[in-house]
Every structure is written in C-alpha cells, then in structure tokens.
C-alpha positions as CSV (number, residue, x, y, z in Angstrom):
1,X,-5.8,10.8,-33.4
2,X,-5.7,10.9,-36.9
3,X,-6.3,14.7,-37.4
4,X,-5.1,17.4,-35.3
5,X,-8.3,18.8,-36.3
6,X,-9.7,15.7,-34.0
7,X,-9.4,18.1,-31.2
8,X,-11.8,20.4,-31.4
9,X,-14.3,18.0,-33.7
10,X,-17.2,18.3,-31.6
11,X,-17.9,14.5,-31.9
12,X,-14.6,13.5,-29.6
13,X,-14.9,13.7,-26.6
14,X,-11.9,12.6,-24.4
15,X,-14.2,12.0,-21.1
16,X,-17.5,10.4,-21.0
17,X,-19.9,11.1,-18.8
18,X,-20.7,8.2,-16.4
19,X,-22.8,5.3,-17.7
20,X,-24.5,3.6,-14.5
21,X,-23.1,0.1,-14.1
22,X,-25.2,-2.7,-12.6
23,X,-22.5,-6.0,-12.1
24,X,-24.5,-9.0,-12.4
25,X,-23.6,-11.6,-9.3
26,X,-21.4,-14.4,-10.1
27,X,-19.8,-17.2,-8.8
28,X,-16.6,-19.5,-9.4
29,X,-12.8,-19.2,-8.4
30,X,-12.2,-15.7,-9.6
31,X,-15.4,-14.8,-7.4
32,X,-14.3,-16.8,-4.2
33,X,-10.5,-15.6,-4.6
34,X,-11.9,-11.6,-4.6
35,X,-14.2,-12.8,-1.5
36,X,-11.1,-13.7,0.1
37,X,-8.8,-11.1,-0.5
38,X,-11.8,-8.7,0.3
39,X,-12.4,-10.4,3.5
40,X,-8.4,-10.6,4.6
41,X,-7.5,-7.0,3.5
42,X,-10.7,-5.6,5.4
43,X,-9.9,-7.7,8.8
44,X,-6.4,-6.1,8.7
45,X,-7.5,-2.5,8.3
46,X,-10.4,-2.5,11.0
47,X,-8.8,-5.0,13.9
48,X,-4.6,-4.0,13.3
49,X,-5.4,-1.2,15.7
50,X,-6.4,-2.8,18.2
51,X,-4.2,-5.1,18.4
52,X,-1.6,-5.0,21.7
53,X,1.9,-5.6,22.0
54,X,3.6,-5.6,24.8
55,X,6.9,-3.5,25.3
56,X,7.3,-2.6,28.7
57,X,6.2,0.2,31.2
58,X,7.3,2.8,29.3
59,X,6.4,2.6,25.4
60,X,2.4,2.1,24.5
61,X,1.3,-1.1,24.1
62,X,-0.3,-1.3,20.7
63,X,0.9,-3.4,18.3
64,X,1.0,-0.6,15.1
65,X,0.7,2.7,16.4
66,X,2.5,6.4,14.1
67,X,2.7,8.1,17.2
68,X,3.5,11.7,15.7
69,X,3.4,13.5,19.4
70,X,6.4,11.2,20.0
71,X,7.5,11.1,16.4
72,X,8.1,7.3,16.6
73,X,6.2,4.1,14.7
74,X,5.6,1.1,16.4
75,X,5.3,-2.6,14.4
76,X,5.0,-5.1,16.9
77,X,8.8,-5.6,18.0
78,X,9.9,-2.9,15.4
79,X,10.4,0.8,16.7
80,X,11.3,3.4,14.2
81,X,12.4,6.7,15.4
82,X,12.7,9.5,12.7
83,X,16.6,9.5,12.2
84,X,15.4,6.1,10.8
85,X,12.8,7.3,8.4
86,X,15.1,5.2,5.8
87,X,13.1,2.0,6.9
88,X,9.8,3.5,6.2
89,X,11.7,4.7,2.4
90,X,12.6,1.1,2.3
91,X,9.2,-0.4,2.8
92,X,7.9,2.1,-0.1
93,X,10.7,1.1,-2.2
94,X,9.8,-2.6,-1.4
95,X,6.4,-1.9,-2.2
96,X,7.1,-0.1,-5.6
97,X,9.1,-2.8,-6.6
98,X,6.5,-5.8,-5.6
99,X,4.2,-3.7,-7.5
100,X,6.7,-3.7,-11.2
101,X,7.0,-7.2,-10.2
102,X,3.3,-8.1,-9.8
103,X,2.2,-6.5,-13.2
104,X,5.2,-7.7,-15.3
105,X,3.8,-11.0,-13.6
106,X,0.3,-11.2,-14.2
107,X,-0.8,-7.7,-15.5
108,X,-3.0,-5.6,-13.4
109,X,-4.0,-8.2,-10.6
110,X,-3.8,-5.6,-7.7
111,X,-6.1,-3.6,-9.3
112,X,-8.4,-6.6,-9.4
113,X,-7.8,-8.1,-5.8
114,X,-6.2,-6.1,-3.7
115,X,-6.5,-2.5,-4.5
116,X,-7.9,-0.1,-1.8
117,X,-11.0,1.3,-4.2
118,X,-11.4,-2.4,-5.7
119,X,-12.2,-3.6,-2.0
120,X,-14.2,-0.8,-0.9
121,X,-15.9,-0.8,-4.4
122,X,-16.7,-4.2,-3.9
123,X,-18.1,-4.0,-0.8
124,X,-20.6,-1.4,-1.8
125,X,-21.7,-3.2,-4.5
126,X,-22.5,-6.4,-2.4
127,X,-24.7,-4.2,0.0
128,X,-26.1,-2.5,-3.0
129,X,-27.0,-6.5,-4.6
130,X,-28.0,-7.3,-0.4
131,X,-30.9,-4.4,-0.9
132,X,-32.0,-3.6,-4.3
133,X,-31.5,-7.2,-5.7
134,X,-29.2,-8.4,-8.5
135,X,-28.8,-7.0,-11.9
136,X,-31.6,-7.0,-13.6
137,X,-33.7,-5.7,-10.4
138,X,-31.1,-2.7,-9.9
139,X,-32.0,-1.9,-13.3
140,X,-35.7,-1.8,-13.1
141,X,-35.2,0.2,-10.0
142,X,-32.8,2.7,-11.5
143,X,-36.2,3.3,-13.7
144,X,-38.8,3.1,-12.2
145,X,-40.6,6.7,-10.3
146,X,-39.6,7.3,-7.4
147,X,-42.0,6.0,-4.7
148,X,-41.8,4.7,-1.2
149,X,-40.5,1.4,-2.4
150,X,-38.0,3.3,-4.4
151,X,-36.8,5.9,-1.1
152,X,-37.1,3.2,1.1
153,X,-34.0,0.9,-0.4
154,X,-32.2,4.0,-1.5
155,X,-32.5,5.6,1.8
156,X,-31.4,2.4,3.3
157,X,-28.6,1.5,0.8
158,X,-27.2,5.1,1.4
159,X,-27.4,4.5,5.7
160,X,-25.2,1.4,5.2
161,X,-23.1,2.9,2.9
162,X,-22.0,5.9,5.2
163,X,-22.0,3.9,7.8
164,X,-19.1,1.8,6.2
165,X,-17.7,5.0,4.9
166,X,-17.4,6.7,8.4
167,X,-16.1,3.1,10.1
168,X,-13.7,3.8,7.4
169,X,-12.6,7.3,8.7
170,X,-12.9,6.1,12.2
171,X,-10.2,2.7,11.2
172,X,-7.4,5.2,10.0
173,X,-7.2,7.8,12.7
174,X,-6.8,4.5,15.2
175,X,-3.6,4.5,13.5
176,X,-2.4,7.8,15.0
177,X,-3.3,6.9,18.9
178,X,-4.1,5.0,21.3
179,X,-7.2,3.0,19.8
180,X,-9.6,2.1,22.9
181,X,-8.8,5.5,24.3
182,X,-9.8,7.4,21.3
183,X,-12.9,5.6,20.6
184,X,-13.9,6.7,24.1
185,X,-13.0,10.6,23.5
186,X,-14.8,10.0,20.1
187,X,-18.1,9.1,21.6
188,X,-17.5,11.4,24.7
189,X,-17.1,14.2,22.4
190,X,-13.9,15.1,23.8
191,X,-11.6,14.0,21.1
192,X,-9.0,16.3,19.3
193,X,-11.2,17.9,16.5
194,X,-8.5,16.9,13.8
195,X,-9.7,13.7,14.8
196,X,-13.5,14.4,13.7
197,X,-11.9,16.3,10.4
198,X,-10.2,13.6,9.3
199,X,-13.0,11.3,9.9
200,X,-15.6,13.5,8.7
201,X,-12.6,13.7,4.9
202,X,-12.2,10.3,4.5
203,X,-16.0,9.6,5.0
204,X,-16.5,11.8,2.3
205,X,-13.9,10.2,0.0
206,X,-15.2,6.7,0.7
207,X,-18.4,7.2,-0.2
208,X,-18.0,9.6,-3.1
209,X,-15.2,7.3,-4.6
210,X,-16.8,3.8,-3.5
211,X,-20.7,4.3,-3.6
212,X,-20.9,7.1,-6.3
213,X,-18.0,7.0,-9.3
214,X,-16.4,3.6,-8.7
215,X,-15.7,2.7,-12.1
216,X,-14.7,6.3,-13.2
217,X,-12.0,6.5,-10.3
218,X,-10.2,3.4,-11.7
219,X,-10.7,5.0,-15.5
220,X,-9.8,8.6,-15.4
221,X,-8.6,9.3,-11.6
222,X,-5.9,6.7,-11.6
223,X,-2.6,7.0,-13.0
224,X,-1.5,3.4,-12.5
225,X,-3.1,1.8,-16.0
226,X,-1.3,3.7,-18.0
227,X,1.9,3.4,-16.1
228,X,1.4,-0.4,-16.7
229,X,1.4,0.1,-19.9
230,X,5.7,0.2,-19.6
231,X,5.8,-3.1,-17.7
232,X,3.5,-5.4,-19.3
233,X,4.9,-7.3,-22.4
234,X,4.2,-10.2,-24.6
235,X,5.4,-12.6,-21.7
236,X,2.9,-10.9,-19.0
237,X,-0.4,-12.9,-18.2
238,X,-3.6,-10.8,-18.6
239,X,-7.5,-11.8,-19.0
240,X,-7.7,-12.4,-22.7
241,X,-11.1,-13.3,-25.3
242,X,-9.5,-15.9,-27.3
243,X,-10.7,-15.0,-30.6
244,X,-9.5,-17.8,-32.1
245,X,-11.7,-20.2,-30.4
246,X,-14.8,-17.7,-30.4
247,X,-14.8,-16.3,-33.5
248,X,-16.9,-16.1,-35.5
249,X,-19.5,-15.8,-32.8
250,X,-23.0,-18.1,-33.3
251,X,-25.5,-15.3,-31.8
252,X,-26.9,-18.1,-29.7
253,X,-27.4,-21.6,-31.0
254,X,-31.1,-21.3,-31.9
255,X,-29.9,-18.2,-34.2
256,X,-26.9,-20.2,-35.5
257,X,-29.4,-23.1,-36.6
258,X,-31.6,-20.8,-38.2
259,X,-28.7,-19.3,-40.1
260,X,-27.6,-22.5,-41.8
261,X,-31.2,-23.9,-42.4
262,X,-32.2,-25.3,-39.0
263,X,-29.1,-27.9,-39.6
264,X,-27.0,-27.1,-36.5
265,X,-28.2,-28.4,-33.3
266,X,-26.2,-28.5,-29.6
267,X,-24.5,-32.0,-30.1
268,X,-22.9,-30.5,-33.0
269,X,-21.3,-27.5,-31.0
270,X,-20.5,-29.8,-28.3
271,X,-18.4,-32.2,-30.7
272,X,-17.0,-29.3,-32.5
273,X,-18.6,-30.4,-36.0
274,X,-19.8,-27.1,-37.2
275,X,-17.1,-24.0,-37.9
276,X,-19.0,-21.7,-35.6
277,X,-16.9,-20.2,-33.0
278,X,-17.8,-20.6,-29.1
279,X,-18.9,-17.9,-28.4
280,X,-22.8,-17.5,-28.1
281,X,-22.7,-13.5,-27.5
282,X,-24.6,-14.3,-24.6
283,X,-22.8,-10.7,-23.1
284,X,-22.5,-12.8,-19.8
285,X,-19.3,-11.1,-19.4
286,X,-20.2,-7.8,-19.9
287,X,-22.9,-7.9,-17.3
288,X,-20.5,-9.2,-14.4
289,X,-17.8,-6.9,-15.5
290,X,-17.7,-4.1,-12.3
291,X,-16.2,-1.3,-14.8
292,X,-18.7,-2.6,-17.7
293,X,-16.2,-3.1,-20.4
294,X,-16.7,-5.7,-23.1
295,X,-13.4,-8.1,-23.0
296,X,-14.0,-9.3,-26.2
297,X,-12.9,-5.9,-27.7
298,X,-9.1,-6.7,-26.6
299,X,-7.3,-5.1,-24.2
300,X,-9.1,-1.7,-22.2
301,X,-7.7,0.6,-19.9
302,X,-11.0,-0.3,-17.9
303,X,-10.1,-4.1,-17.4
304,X,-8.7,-4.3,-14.0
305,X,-8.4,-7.8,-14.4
306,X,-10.4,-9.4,-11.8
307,X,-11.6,-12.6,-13.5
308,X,-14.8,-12.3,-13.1
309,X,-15.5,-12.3,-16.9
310,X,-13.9,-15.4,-17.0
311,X,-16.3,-17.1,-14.2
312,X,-19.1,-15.8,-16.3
313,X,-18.0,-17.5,-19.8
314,X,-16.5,-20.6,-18.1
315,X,-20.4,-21.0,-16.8
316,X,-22.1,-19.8,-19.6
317,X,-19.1,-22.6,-21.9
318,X,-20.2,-25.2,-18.9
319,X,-23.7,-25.0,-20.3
320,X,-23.7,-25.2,-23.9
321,X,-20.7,-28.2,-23.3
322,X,-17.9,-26.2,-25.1
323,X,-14.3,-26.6,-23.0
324,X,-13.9,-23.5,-20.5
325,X,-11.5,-20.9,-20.3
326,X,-12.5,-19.0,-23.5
327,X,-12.0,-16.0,-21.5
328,X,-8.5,-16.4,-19.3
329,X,-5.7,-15.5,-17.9
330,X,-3.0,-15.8,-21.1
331,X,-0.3,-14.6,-22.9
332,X,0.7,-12.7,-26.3
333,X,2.9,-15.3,-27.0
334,X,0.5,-18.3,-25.7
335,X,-2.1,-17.0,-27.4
336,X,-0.5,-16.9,-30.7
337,X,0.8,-20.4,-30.4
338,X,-2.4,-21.6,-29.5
339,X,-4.6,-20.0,-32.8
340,X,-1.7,-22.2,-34.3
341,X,-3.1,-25.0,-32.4
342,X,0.1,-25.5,-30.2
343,X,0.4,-26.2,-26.8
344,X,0.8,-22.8,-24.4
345,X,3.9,-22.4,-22.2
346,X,3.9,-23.8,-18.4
347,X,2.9,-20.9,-16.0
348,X,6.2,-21.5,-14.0
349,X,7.9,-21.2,-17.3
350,X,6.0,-18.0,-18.1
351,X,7.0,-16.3,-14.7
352,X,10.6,-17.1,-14.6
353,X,12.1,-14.4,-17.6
354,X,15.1,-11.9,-17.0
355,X,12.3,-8.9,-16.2
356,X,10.0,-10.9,-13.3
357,X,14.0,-12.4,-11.9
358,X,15.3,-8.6,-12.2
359,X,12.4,-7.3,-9.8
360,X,12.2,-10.4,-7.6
361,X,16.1,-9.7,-7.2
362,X,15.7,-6.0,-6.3
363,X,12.9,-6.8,-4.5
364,X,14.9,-9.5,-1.8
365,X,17.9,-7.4,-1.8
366,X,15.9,-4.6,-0.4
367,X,14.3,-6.5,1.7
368,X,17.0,-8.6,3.2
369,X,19.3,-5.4,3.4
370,X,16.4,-3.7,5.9
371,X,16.3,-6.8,7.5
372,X,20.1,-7.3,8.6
373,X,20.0,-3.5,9.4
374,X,17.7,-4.5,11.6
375,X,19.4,-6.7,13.1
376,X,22.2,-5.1,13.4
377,X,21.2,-1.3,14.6
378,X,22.7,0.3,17.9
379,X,20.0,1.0,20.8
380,X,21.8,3.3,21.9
381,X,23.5,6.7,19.7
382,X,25.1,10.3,20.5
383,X,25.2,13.3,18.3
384,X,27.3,16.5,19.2
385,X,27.4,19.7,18.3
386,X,29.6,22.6,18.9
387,X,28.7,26.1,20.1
388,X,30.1,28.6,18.2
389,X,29.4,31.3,20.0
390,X,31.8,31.8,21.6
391,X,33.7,29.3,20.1
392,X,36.5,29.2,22.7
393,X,37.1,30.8,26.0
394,X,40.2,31.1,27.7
395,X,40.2,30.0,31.6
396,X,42.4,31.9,34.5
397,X,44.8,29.2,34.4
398,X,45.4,29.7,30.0
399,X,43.5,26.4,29.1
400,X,40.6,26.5,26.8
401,X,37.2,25.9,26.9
402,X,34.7,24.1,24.2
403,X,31.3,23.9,24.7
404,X,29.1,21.0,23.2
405,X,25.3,20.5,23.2
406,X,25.4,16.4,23.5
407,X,22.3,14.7,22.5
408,X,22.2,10.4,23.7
409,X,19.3,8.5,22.4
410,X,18.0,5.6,24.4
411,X,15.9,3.4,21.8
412,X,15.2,0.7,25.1
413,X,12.5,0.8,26.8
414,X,13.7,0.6,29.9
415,X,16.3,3.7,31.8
416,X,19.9,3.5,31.1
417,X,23.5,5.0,32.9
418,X,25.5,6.0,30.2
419,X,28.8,7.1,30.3
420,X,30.5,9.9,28.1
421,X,33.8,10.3,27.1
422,X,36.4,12.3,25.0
423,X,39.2,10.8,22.7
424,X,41.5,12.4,20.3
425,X,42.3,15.3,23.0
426,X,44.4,15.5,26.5
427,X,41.0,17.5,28.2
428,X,38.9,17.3,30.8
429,X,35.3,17.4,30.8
430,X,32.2,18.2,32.7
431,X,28.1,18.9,32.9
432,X,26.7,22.5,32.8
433,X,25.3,22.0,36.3
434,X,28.7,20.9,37.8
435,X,31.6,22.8,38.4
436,X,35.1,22.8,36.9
437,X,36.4,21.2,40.0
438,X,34.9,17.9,39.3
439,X,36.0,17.4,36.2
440,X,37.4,14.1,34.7
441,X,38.0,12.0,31.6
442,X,34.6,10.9,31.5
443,X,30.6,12.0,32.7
444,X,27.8,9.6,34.0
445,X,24.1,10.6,32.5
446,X,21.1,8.5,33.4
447,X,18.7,8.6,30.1
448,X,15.2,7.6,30.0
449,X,13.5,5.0,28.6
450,X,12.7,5.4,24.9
451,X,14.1,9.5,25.3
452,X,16.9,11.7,24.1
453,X,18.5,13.3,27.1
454,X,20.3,16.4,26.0
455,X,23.2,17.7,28.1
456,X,25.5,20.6,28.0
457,X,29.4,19.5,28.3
458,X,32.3,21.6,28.4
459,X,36.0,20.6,27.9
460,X,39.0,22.3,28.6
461,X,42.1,21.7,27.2
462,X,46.4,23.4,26.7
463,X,46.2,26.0,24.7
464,X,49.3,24.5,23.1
465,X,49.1,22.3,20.0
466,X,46.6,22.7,16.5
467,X,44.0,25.5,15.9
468,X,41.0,22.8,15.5
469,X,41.5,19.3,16.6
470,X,39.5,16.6,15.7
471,X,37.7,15.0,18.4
472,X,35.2,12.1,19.3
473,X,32.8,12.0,21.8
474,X,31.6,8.2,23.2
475,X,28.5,7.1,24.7
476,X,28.7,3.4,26.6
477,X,26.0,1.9,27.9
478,X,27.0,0.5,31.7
479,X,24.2,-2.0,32.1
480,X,24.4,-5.9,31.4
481,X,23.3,-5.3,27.6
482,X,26.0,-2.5,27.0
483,X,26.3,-0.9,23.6
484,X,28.2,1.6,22.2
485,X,28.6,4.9,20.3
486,X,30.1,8.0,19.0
487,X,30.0,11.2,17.1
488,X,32.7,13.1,15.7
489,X,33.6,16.7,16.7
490,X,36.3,19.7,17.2
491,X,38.5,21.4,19.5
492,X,38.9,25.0,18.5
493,X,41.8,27.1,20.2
494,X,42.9,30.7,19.1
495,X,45.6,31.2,16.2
C-alpha cells in the first residue's frame, strides 16, 4: 500500500469476488502422486472405523474408537484415559512440528497433497470432469441456457456431490461409536439425533467448502499461507517459472517466426540457436492450475504447490523439444546459480540445513519421548483425597480418625484384587462398609476391568505425635502381572 489513502480508493478491493475455475485434466508424476495421496488419505478416513481390534471381553473391539461416554480413546493396542490427555497434546505437538518441518522442507506440499479441502476438492473436481467433460466443455456449459441437457448434468453432478458430502458426515461420527452398530440406528432411525446434526453440519461444510468455493477457502479462509510465509527461506524448495530459461517468451513459434521475418523455425528452438526464451505462452499451466493462478507471475498466496503446473509445461516443453522442468520444484539459491548457468545443489544437500535438522530433532524427541512413556506407564494408579469435613474425629478409646475418598484405576482389561495400604503412620485402616473391628494394616478391593473403583477408607491413629503427618497410600496389584502405585496424603490430629 503505497497511500494510506489506498484504503478507501474505490478501485482496491482487498477481496475479489469468485472467478469460476475450470482445471483442465492432466497427466504426469505430479498428477499420479496427488492420485495416490487422494486415494490413501480417503481409504483411511472411510474404512479406519471399521476396522476391529481385539482387546478382550470387556473394552470394545474397534480398532480407533473416542469413546466420550467412557471418556477413553482407543488406537489399536493404545488406550488413552483422560488423566493422559498429554499423549493426545503430544501427537498435536508432533503434528505442528512435522508440519514447520514439511514447509521449511519443500514449501507448501501439504497444501498440495495431503490437505483435507485439497483431497475433497479434488475429488469433486474429478466427478465434475466424469460428468460435464474437461475444460473446455465445463466452460461451454457454464454458458450456455439452461436446458435439459444443462439440468440434467447439474442435477446429477450436485446428487454425487452430496452424496460424497454426507458419506463424509456419516465417516466422522463412526469415530465416536461403535461403527456397525451405528450405521444400523442410522438407517433404523433410531440413532442419537446429535448423530444426524453432526452429519447433516459436516454435509453442509463439505459441499459448500468442496463443490462450491474451493479455491476461495485455500485463498481467504485459510490462515496457514501466510503463516508459511515465517518458515520458508531461500533454502526451501517451491514450484518456480524459471525466468531465466523462459524469458523472453516466443508467443508460440509460428508468432516468433513471424516476428523475426519467417527466419525462425522449430529445429532452431530445439537446438537453442535463436535467443527466444522457452516459453511458448501456451497458458498450459494456468488452465491445470486448481486455484487458477498464473505461476509465471512468481510466487502467489494461491499456489498450493501441487505440481500440476509443472506436468503441464514439462508436456507442453516435451512437444516443442525444449528440456523439461521449466516450471519445478527449486530454490532461491538454485535458481540464482542456475541464470548464472551453474549447476543447482543436490536435493539431499538442500534438505539437510540447521532449520529442517532443528525440526526433525524436535520432531523425534517428541516422538520417542511419548513412545518410552508408553512403554513405560503403570496399568494400574491411586489418587486420594482427604475429607475435610470433619477433618478428624476422636474415637471412645482417644485415637483419631481420617477419612479418605480413594479412587484405584484399572487400565487392564481384565478384573484385578488390589491391595491398599498406609505408610508414613502407626494406623489402622478399613472400608466404609466394614466395621472398626476388622481393621488392619492393609484392605483388599476387587476393581473392574478398564474402571475406577472408588472406595471410602478410614484410618485411625494415637492422638500423640505431629498436627498433620504426611502420609502415603499404596495400591499393589496381587495378580501374576502385579504393578504398583501410590498417592500422597495427610493425617490431621487436633492442636
């Protein structure tokens, strides 16, 4: 902004209104790699649910399951209960971090790959190419009256499109329960109506943000770009025009011959003879660009960097038998050394800097930190805590009594006898539903599989010795696996 008169000036706008985008089909490794990605990502989303895993009798048996009645998450052999919610933290941490390392990497590739509205995007525009033909037709469609022929593929093009949109929907709340059991409530009409909200909310958003703005969402909606914009340098690799080899640009070779006196024919671009760039502004990469952004301007918020420009110009360079790659994946630095006609850096060269080894550091030690905690938790833990009111009560015989609400979390999946205890204090102890007279040193408490059993204990100790003592309570396991636990406390007596 040059003026902070530029503001109001009627002729700036800061949004434009959306200009339909038609993405011409296209084939070559950038092409196949998306079809891939697509393909994997979309496997994982619909069939992960119905996957099952077996755990025992008493935990569900699908493999990835939130199960927010029972506030646990299942992965396969993982079970996260929420005084572990530090796991899930980790995994977003993990994923943050990936994502820094990813774009200080090679720019904005999970944008162009693997990015939820890329995939679903993509999808829609492959059944909108299946019905109303490629580029060119979707265009003559787009203008033509409307007409039966006209209704008919946009009425059908719509059908398929919500019908994706609402397998979407259906996919995520899969998640949240039992999968094959839901699906039969769903059709039954006897499924939990947040169950046909949320499906009926992400339809919506599917197709709105899929079918309808597409381009706009990755533009204006999405605040990733221009965080980028901090993590890319002059070392990160990003789809590049090289303007060095296409400048200046030959308007086509018939046009070029005409402009030097019919003196210029193929062979000569092919050998390189003539000074006229390679680039035949054949806009071959505009058409198959899905935001419609012209890469030869430099770098766009808009470019999401999916490579599909550069499958266009390496078939249009294929052609007119000029060397490909005048659209790629390159460098600041490369770039500059090769206008001065020196060889470009090796990839693994490129990738291993202080920035891409700081990330892929922070990255692993994340990662290998969840994992030995992992490996390492306790399946079995106990929590105590006091009741202060009253805080102590003084028995016939002068002792004093504590009261404790004991909580003992089994994480098997099986039943387990556990056995309390009491160090730091010369006290006996016992259950609310037992009596005084058979108290001991130490309580027996079957838990159930994959519960917390809560349990009332009271201990009674001299009067004699400090106002508050501190105290442990244990929890041992007495089955073949044992395991062990504890949680600190106190023993209040009267000054």
């Amino acid at each position: 902004m040059a003026d902070p008169r530029d503001l109001t000036n009627g002729e700036e706008h800061f949004f434009a209104a959306r200009r339909k985008v038609f993405p011409r089909k296209i084939d070559g490794t950038f092409r196949r790699l998306k079809w891939a990605v697509m393909a994997v990502a979309l496997v994982i989303y619909y069939v992960t649910p119905w996957l099952r895993w077996t755990r025992g009798p008493y935990a569900p048996d699908q493999a990835v399951l939130v199960d927010l009645a029972h506030r646990r998450f299942y992965m396969f052999s993982i079970e996260i209960w929420p005084h572990e919610f530090y796991y899930v933290a980790g995994l977003l941490i993990m994923a943050a971090i990936g994502l820094f390392l990813v774009t200080s990497a090679v720019g904005r590739a999970w944008c162009g790959y693997a990015c939820p509205q890329t995939v679903w995007t993509d999808l829609f525009v492959h059944v909108e190419r299946m019905i109303e033909g490629d580029r060119n037709a979707q265009i003559r469609l787009d203008r033509a009256p409307w007409g039966p022929a006209k209704i008919a593929k946009r009425t059908s093009k719509i059908v398929l499109w919500l019908l994706i949109a609402v397998s979407t929907g259906g996919a995520w709340v899969f998640y949240f329960t039992d999968a094959p059991t839901l699906a039969r409530e769903l059709v039954n009409g006897t499924a939990p109506f947040v169950a046909y909200a949320t499906i009926g909310v992400l339809t919506f958003t599917t197709f709105t943000l899929g079918g309808l703005m597409r381009e706009q969402v990755c533009i204006y909606m999405c605040p990733w770009p221009r965080i980028q914009g901090a993590m890319m340098d002059e070392r990160t690799l990003a789809v590049t025009y090289k303007t060095w080899r296409g400048e200046p640009r030959s308007h086509g070779v018939k046009r070029a011959a005409e402009a030097r006196g019919g003196n210029v024919v193929l062979a000569d671009l092919a050998t390189g003879a003539t000074r006229i760039g390679d680039c035949i502004d054949c806009n071959a990469c505009v058409a198959v660009c899905p935001t419609g952004i012209d890469i030869r301007e430099g770098p766009q918020i808009g470019c999401i960097t999916c490579g599909l420009c550069i499958d266009a110009c390496d078939d249009v360079m294929k052609r007119v038998g000029r060397p490909p790659r005048l659209i790629g994946y390159t460098t600041e630095l490369d770039g500059q050394l090769e206008a001065a006609g020196k060889p470009a850096l090796p990839p693994l060269r490129r990738l291993l800097r202080p920035r891409t080894l700081i990330y892929l550091t922070a990255w692993s030690a994340v990662g290998l930190a969840m994992l030995f905690s992992l490996g390492t938790r306790t399946r079995l833990t106990v929590e105590a805590l006091q009741t202060r009111n009253p805080m102590w009560v003084r028995l016939s015989d002068g002792t004093i009594r504590n009261s404790y609400s004991i909580k003992v979390r089994n994480m098997e999946a099986r039943p387990r006898t556990v056995e309390l205890g009491l160090q730091g204090l010369d006290a006996a102890i016992w259950t609310a539903d037992g009596s005084r007279q058979r108290a001991s040193r130490t309580v027996r408490l079957t838990v159930p599989a994959d519960q917390v059993a809560k349990v009332s204990l009271f201990a009674a100790a001299p009067a004699t010795g400090d106002q508050r003592t501190t105290i442990t309570f244990t929890a041992r396991a007495l089955d073949r696996e044992g395991g062990s636990a504890s949680a600190p406390s106190f023993f209040e007596r009267p000054e």
